[in-house]
N, C-alpha and C positions, 0 to 999 in steps of 0.2 A: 504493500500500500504506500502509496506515495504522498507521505504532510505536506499538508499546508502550511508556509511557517510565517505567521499573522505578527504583525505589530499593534500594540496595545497606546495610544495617546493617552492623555490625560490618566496614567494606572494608578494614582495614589489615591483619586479623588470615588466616590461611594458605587459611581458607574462604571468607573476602571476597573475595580477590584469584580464586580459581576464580570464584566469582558476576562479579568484576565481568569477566573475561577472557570466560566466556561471554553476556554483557548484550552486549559490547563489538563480540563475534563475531557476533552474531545480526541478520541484515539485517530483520528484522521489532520489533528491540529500540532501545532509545533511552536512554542510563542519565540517569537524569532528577535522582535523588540521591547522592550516598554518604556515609556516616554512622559518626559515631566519638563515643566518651564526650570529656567536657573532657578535657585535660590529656592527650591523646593527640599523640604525636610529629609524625604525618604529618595534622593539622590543616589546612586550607588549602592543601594542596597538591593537585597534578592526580590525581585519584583514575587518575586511565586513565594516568600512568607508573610506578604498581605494578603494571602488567604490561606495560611495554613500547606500551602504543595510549594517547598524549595525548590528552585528550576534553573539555579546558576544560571538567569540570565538580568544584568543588575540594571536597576532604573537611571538614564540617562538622559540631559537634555541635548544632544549631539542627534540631532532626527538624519544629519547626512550620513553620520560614519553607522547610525544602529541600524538606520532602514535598508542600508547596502546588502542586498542576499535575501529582504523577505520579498512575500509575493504578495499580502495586502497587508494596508492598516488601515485598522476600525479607530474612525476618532466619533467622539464625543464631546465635545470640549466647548468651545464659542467663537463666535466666527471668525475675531483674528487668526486664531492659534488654527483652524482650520485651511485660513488661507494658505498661511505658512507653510504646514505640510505639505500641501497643496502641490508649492514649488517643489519642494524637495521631490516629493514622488514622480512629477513629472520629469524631473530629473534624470532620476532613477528609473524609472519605468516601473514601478510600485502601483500596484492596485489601491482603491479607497472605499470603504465604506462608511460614508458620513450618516449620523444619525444628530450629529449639532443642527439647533434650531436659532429662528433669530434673524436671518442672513437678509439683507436689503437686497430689492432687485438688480442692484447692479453686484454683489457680491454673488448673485447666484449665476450671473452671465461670466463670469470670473471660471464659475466650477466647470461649465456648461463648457467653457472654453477648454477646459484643462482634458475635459473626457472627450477632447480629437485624439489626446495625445495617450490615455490611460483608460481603461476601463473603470467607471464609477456607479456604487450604490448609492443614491441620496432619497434620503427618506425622511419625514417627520418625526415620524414615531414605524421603530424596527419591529412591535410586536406581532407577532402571527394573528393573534386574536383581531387587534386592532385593525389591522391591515384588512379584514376581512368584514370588519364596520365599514371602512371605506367603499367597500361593493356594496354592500345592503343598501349604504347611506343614497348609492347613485342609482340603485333600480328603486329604493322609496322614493324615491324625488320625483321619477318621472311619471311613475303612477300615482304620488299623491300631488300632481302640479297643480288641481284647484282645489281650490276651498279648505287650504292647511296651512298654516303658518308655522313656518320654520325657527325654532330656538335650538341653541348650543350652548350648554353647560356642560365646564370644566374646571375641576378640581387638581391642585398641585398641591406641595409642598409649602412651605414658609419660603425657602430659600430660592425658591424659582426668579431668574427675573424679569420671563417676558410674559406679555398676556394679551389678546388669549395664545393659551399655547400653539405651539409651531401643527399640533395634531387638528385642534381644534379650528383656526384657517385654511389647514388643507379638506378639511370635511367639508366647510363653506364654499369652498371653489371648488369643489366636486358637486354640490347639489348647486349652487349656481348654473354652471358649464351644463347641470344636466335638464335644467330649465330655462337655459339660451337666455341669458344673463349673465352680467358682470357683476363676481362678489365690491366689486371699489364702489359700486354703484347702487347697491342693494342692503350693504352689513350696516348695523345699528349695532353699537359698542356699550353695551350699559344703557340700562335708564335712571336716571334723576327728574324730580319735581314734574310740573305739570307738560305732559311730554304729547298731550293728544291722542287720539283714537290709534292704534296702530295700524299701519300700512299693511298692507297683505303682500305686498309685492317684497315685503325686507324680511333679513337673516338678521336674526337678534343671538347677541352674543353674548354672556355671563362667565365672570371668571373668580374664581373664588381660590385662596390660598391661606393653607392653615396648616401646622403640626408636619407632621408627616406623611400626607397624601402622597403617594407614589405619581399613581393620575389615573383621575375617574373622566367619560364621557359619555355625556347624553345627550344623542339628536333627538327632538322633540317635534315631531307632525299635529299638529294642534287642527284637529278640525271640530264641526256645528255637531255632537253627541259621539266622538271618539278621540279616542289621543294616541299615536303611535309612539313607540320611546325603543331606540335602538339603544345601547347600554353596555358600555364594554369598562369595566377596571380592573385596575394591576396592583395587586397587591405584592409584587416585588419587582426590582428591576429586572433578575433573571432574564424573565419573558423579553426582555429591550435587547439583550445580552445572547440570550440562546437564537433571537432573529437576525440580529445579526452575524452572527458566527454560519447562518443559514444564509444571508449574503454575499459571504465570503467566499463559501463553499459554489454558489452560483456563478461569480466570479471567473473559477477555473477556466482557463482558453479562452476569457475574451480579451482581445487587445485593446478594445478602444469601446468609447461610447457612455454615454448617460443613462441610466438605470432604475428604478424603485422598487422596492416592495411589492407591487402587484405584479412585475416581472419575474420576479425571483418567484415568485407565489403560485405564478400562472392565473393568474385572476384576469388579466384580460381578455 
């Protein structure tokens, strides 16, 4: 059998340590890097005893001299340090699997550009479950396109810091796109004070952050005596961790190109 030998970004941080527990796990996987900014505590040390499986291979911020010899790396991180890599891999010819959210349109015409040169997973959210909201989310939309109005609630963490989340926007521009519409044109971001009858034609969006929410989402079809509610939560990051390790694996033999989750999934 032939490893995969995957680069881990951001491995000290709470998502790193699931990526590197499942690289670690995976008898088809090999962790070939793992990667931290300067000035980060756990420098040098054995990336595989933050979670328990020593793997002499130690955490570094050098992504040119660690990435040289893997074949992908799964980052997580934020969209500088995304970019970054970014270079480096096209570099190298390094595969990506990005699961960092956040990225401005012009940051994503960035990645967009990178994957002439490398094959890329970019995703919002890596989970299987989720990924699989995204298809419900685009055949409810077109069969419930009158007389429902659309809501998105989404639940995170304390520590998150965009909103709504990167999952929660892309479910919006999927039932938009599947009602020939533009979400810039249609989303309602919160309500405050005396706000008027609601629009039927808008995606309303709710973002709520507390404690320790992994992340919970519900699309909400609001019609005149029924309610639909698609409903997907992660009670660990695993699930973010083990999909992506599942896009890496998808990965294998492509040289080039732009990617997602419904690819890797076969959902389209």
């Amino acid at each position: 059998m032939v490893e995969l030998k995957i680069a881990v970004a951001g491995s000290s941080g709470r998502m790193g340590r699931e990526l590197l527990a499942a690289v670690l796990h995976g008898n088809d996987l090999a962790l070939g890097a793992a990667l931290e900014q300067p000035g980060n505590v756990c420098l040098n040390k054995d990336a595989g005893d933050l979670v328990g499986l020593p793997c002499g291979i130690a955490i570094s911020a050098d992504a040119d001299k660690s990435l040289a010899g893997c074949d992908t790396l799964i980052d997580f991180t934020r969209p500088e340090g995304t970019l970054a890599y970014l270079a480096v891999c096209r570099r190298l010819g390094v595969k990506m699997v990005i699961g960092t959210t956040g990225f401005t349109e012009d940051q994503k015409k960035i990645i967009a550009e990178g994957a002439r040169d490398i094959a890329i997973v970019m995703a919002p959210n890596m989970s299987v479950g989720t990924n699989l909201v995204f298809k419900l989310a685009d055949v409810a939309a077109r069969v419930l396109n009158e007389g429902y109005d659309v809501e998105i609630i989404e639940a995170h963490h304390k520590h998150k810091i965009d909103a709504p989340s990167g999952t929660a926007l892309h479910i919006g521009e999927i039932i938009a796109t599947a009602q020939d519409k533009k979400l810039a044109d249609c989303a309602v971001y919160g309500r405050e004070g005396v706000t008027g009858e609601r629009k039927s034609s808008t995606i309303g969006f709710s973002a709520v952050r507390g404690g320790d929410i992994v992340g919970e989402h519900t699309v909400m079809f609001a019609g005149t005596g029924e309610r639909v509610e698609i409903v997907v939560r992660s009670g660990s990051r695993a699930t973010y961790a083990q999909g992506a390790v599942r896009a890496a694996r998808f990965l294998a033999g492509k040289k080039n190109g732009l990617y997602d989750m419904q690819d890797v999934l076969a959902l389209r």
